[in-house]
C-alpha positions as CSV (number, residue, x, y, z in Angstrom):
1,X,182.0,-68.9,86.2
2,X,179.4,-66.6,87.4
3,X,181.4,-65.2,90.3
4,X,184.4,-64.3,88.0
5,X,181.8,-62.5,86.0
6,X,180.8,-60.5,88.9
7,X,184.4,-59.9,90.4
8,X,185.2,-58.3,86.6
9,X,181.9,-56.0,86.7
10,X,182.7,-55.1,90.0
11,X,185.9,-54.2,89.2
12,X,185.2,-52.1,86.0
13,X,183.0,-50.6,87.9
14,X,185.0,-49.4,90.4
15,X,187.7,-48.5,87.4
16,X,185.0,-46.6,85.9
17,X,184.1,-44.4,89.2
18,X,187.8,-43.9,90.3
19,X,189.1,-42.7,86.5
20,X,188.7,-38.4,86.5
21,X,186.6,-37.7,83.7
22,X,188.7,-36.9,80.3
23,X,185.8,-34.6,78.6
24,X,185.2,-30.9,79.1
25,X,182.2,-29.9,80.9
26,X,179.1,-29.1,78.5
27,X,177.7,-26.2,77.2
28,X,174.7,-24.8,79.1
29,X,172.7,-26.0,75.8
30,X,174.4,-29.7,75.6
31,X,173.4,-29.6,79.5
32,X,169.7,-28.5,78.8
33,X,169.9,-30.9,75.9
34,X,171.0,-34.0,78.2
35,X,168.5,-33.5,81.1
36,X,165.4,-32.8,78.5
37,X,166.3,-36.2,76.9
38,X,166.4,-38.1,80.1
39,X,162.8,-36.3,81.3
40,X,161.3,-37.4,77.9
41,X,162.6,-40.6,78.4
42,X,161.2,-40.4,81.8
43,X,158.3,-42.2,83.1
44,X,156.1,-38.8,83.4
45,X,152.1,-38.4,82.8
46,X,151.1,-36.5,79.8
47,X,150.9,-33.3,81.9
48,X,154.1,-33.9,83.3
49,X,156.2,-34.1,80.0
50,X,154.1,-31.3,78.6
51,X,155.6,-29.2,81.7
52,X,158.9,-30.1,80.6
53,X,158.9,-29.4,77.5
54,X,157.6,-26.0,78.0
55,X,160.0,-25.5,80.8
56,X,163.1,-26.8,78.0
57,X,161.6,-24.1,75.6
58,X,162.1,-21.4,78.0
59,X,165.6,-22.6,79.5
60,X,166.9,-22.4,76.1
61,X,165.6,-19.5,75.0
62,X,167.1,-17.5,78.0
63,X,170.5,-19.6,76.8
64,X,170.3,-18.4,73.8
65,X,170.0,-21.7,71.5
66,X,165.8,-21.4,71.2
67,X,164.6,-24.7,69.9
């Protein structure tokens, strides 16, 4: 049973890579947005996440969409 399980992940996997992507590409903010969410969620040292965020301020302020 466990083998039919993995033949069907497998598979929607490889659905999953080989299927073009339907959205349209983000928004420089949405981008910012997306990889400042994954470095919070990140395993980072205090120091480190404060460095993002500063860095996150800046990006979107030269974007345009200050936080």
């Amino acid at each position: 049973m466990s083998e039919e399980n993995t033949d069907t992940q497998v598979q929607d996997v490889q659905e999953a890579q080989a299927a073009p992507a339907a959205t349209t590409p983000p928004t420089p903010e949405q981008a910012l947005n997306a990889v400042a969410s994954a470095a919070r969620q990140a395993r980072l040292t205090y120091d480190e996440h404060a460095g993002v965020d500063q860095c996150v301020k800046i990006l979107a302020e030269a974007i345009g969409g200050g936080q």
